[in-house]
N, C-alpha and C positions, 0 to 999 in steps of 0.2 A: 415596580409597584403594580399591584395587583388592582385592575378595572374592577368598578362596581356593576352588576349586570343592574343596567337602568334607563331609562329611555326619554333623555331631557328633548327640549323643546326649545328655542331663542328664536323672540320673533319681536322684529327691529327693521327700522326703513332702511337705515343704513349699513352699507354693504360692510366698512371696516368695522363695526360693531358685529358684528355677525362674524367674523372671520375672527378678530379675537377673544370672541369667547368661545366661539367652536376650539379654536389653538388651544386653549387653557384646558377646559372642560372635559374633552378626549382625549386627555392624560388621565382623567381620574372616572369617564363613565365610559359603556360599550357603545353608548348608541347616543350621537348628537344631530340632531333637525333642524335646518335654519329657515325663518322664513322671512322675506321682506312683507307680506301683506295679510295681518292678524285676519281674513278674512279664511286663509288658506288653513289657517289650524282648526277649523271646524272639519275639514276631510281628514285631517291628519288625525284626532281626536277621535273620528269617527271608526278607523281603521286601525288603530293601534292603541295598545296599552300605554299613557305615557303616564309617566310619576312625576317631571317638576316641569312645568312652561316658566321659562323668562320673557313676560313682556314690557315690553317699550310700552306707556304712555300717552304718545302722543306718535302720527304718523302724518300730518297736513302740515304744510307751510301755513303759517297763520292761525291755528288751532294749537295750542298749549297751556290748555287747560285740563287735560287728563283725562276727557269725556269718552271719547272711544277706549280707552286703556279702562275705565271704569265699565264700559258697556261689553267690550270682549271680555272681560275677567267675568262678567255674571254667565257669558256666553260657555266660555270654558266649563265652569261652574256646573251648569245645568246639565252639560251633556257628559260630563267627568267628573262629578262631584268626589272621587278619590285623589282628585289629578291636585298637585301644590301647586301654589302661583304665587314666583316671586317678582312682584313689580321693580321694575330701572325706569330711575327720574334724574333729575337735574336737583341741584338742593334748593333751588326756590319753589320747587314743585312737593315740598315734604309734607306739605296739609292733606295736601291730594290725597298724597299715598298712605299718608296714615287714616283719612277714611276709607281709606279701598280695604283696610285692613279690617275696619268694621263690617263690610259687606261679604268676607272671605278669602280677602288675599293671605298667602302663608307671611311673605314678610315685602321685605320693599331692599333695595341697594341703590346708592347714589354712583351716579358717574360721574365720573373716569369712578369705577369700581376699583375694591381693594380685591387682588387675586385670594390670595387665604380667604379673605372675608368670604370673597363669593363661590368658592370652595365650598367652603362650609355651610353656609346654609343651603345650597343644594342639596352637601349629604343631608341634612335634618327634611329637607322637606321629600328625599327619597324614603327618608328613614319612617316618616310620619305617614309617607302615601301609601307603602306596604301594609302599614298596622291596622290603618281605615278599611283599606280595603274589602277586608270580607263584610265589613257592617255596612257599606255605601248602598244604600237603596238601587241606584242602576244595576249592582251583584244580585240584590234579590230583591226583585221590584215586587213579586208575590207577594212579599210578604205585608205590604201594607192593605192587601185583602185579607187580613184574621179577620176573623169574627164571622159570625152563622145567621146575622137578619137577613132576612127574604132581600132586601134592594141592594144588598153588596155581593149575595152569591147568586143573584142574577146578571147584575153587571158582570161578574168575575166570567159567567156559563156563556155569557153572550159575546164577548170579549174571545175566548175560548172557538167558539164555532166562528167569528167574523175573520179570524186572526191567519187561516189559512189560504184567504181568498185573495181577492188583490180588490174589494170594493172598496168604495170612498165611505170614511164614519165622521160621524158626528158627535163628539164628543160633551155633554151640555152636565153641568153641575157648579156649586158654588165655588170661590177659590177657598181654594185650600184641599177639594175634596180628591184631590189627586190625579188629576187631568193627564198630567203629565206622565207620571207614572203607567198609567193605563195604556197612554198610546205608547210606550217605552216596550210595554209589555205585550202587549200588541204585536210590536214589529219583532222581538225576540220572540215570538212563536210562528211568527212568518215563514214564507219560505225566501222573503227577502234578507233574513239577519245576519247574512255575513255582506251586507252591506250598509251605506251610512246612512244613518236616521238622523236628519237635520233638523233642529228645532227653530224656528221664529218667533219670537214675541211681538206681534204685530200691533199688538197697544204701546208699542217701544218707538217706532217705526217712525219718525217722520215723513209727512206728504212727500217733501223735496228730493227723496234718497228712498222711496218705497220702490220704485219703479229696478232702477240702479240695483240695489239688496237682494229684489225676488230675480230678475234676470239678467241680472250681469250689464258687462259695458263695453263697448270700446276704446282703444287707445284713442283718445283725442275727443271722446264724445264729450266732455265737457272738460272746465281748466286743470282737475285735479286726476283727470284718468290717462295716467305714466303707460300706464300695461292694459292687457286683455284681459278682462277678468269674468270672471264666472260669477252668478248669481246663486242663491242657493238652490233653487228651481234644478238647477244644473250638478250641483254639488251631493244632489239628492241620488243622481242618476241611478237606478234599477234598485232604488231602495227606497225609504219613506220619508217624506216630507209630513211634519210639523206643525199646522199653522192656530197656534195656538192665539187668543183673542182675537179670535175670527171677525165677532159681531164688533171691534173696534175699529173695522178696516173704511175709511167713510166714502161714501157712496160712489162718489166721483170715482174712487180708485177699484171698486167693484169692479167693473163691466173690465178692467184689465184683468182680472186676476180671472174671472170667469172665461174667460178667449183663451187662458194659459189652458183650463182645466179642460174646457169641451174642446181644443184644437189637440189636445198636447203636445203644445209647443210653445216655444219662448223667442221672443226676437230680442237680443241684447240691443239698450240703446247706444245709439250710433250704427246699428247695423240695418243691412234690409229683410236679409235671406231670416225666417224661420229655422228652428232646430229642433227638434222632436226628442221627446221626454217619453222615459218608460219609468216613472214615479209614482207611488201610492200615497195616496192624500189621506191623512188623518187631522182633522178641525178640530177647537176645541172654543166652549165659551163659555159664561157665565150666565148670559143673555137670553131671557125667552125671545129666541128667533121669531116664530110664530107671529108673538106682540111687534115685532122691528117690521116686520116684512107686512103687516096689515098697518101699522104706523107711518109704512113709505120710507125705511131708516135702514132696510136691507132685503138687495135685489129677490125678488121670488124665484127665479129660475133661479140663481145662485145658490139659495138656498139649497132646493131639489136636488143641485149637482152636487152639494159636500153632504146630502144627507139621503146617500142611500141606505145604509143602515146607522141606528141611533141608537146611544149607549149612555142611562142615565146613571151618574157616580149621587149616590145619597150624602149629605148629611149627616154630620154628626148626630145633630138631633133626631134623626131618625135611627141611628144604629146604638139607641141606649144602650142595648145587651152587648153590644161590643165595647165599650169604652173600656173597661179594666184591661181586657184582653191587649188592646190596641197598645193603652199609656205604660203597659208591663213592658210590651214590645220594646218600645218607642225611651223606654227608661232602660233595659238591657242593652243596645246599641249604641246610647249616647253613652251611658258607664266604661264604653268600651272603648268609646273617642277618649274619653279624660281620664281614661288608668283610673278608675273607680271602679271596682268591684263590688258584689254584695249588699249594692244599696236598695231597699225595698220600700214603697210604699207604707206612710204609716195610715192607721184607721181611720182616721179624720180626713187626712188627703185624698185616699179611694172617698168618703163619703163626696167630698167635693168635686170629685174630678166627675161622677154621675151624675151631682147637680146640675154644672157650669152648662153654662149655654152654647160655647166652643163656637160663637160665628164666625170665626177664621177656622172649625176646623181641623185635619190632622197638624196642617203647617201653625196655626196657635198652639194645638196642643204639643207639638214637638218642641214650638220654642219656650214654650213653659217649663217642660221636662226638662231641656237644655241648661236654662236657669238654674234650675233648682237642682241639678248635678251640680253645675259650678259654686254656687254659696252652701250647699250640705254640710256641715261639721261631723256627721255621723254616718251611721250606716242607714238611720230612717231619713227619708223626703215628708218634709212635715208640709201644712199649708199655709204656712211663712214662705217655705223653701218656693211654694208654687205661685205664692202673690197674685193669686185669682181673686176677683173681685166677683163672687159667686150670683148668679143669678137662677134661683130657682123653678127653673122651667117645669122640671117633668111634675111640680106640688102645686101647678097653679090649674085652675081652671080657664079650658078654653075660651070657656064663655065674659070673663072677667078680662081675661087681656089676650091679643093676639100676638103670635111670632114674630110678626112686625113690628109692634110696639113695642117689645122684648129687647128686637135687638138696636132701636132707634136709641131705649135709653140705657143701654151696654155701649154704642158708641158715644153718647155724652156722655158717662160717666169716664170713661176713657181721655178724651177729649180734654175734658174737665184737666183730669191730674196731669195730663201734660201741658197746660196750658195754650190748648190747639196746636202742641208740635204735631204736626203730620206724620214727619218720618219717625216718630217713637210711636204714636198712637198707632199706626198702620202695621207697626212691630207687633204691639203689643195682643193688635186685635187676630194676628197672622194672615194680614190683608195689604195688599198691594196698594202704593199711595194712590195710584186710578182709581182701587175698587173703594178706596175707603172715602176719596173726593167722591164717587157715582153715588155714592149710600146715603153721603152728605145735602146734596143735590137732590137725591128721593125724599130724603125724608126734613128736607129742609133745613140741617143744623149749621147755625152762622156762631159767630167768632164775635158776639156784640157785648 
């Protein structure tokens, strides 16, 4: 029988799980990776092309609830978005994994696994990671710079000359406006890009385990550290670090993270000796800095140190002239995920899609597109298809209402028809449940 050329992934605490899917699996693929610590497939991820990760759920004595299996699948996610991901549970754990399925997992297998079964939907999620492949934004991160307004082909010019050097940037724009992408794009013009570009989501980060995450740990340095492990600080080595919601890191845990940057070096806990880091630091926030650091809510030197150069990503609302360009984009690659072809914008929808106010953004408007690929009966996207509750920014007068006010009752009206579900509103608005609690919190909207 003839190997599929493909590059799986099994990563599981326990060793005889890991040995017999490797046995099974390297019958039918060329290339099998085991890991015991879902930590280690961010290097691995980093450095190779992989088409299906099988991950375990759960890796702690006392933790089986699927929270790390749900945290490393977004993990995977962000830094692989072609990469499948078939989650292994136990069957009292099947709630879990069918919301992980909401969030991007390809599918889920119960153990003791059926062989065939799990056979076979590895070939499908080979088969699915090939096809993605050329539309996956980390292939071509360029391309969600279209468009010709002054603040994106400046970012893009600015981006461009930082991109060679090894200084520290500062990434600042709303979510959505593609932060990540930037610094992605970034270090693929680097001369660091054949090494790995470690992403952190430090608004993810618990206090307890920020320390442990960014520098690693020693065997023994607390009850659940079995092995030596590397932080991602380390995992970045002679390439770029990530730290994406910067202005979420709170203060107390500053003055660590600033010691890493001005020493370059890291002391894994449990350790004494320092280690030295050749890493490039790319930050990123939503946050006027500036307002934190006069507010006393984030360190001023700290600041100084991740902002030697500053790279402002616009707005929706500022890139009207782009929006047709962008959702034409953003409607040809997703056509491309669900075997739809030739599906086109009808007039009414362009008319709306320049209206909408987009506060989440290209990630609102991609998940809109999304939508309205999946329910289309035809070849036109109507604005049924797009189920935007339109708010007519660019026909109002500034003087009459502020963007502010705009978008305080865009998240209530939101809000409203979900009846305060969070994680649907936070969907809908293509805003993260932090950014859409912080907006809440600005602009006062309670649940009464």
């Amino acid at each position: 029988m003839k190997k599929i050329q493909a590059n799986i992934v099994v990563i599981d605490d326990q060793e005889d799980i890991l040995f017999a899917a490797k046995m099974l699996l390297k019958k039918h693929f060329e290339t099998i990776i085991t890991l015991n610590n879902p930590k280690d497939s961010i290097k691995v991820l980093s450095e190779n092309k992989i088409d299906v990760v099988l991950l375990d759920m759960n890796y702690r004595i006392g933790y089986e609830d699927g929270k790390e299996g749900i945290y490393f699948l977004k993990e995977i996610l962000l830094l692989s978005p072609a990469t499948k991901v078939v989650l292994m549970t136990a069957f009292g754990h099947v709630e879990t994994a069918v919301e992980a399925l909401k969030l991007g997992a390809f599918d889920y297998i119960l153990k003791p696994w059926d062989n065939s079964k799990l056979v076979e939907v590895v070939k499908k999620g080979v088969t699915q990671s090939r096809k993605e492949v050329k539309s996956t934004v980390s292939q071509s991160v360029n391309n969600f710079f279209i468009g010709q307004s002054n603040a994106i082909v400046k970012a893009y010019d600015l981006a461009q000359k930082v991109a060679k050097t090894d200084a520290n940037i500062l990434i600042l724009g709303e979510n959505g406006t593609g932060k990540y992408v930037l610094a992605h794009y970034i270090h693929q013009q680097s001369n660091r890009k054949d090494q790995a570009f470690i992403h952190v989501d430090l608004g993810s980060l618990n206090e307890n385990i920020f320390e442990s995450e960014l520098f690693g740990y020693a065997k023994g340095a607390f009850t659940d550290a079995k092995n030596d492990t590397a932080g991602r600080f380390e995992l970045a080595e002679n390439g770029t670090i990530f730290l994406d919601e910067i202005g979420n890191v709170p203060l107390t845990l500053q003055a660590k993270l600033l010691q890493a940057i001005q020493t370059k070096t890291i002391t894994r806990l449990g350790e004494a000796k320092p280690r030295k880091l050749n890493v490039r630091i790319i930050a990123a926030t939503n946050l006027d800095l500036k307002t934190e650091v006069q507010h006393k809510n984030f360190r001023e030197d700290l600041f100084y140190r991740l902002n030697t150069m500053q790279i402002t990503l616009p707005s929706l609302r500022e890139r009207s002239d782009d929006l047709v360009d962008l959702a034409n984009f953003l409607l040809e690659k997703l056509s491309a995920k669900y075997d739809k072809y030739n599906l086109l914008f009808d007039e009414k929808a362009l008319a709306q899609i320049k209206k909408h106010a987009w506060f989440g953004n290209i990630r609102e408007m991609e998940n809109r597109i999304e939508r309205a690929v999946i329910l289309c009966e035809n070849e036109s996207i109507t604005v049924a298809d797009l189920d935007l509750e339109s708010i007519e920014v660019f026909e109002t007068e500034k003087d009459e209402i502020q963007l502010s006010d705009i978008e305080k009752i865009s998240i209530e009206k939101v809000l409203q028809k979900h009846q305060f579900n969070i994680s649907k509103s936070a969907e809908e608005l293509g805003l993260s449940r932090a950014a859409l609690y912080r907006r809440m919190e600005k602009y006062q909207i309670k649940n009464d």
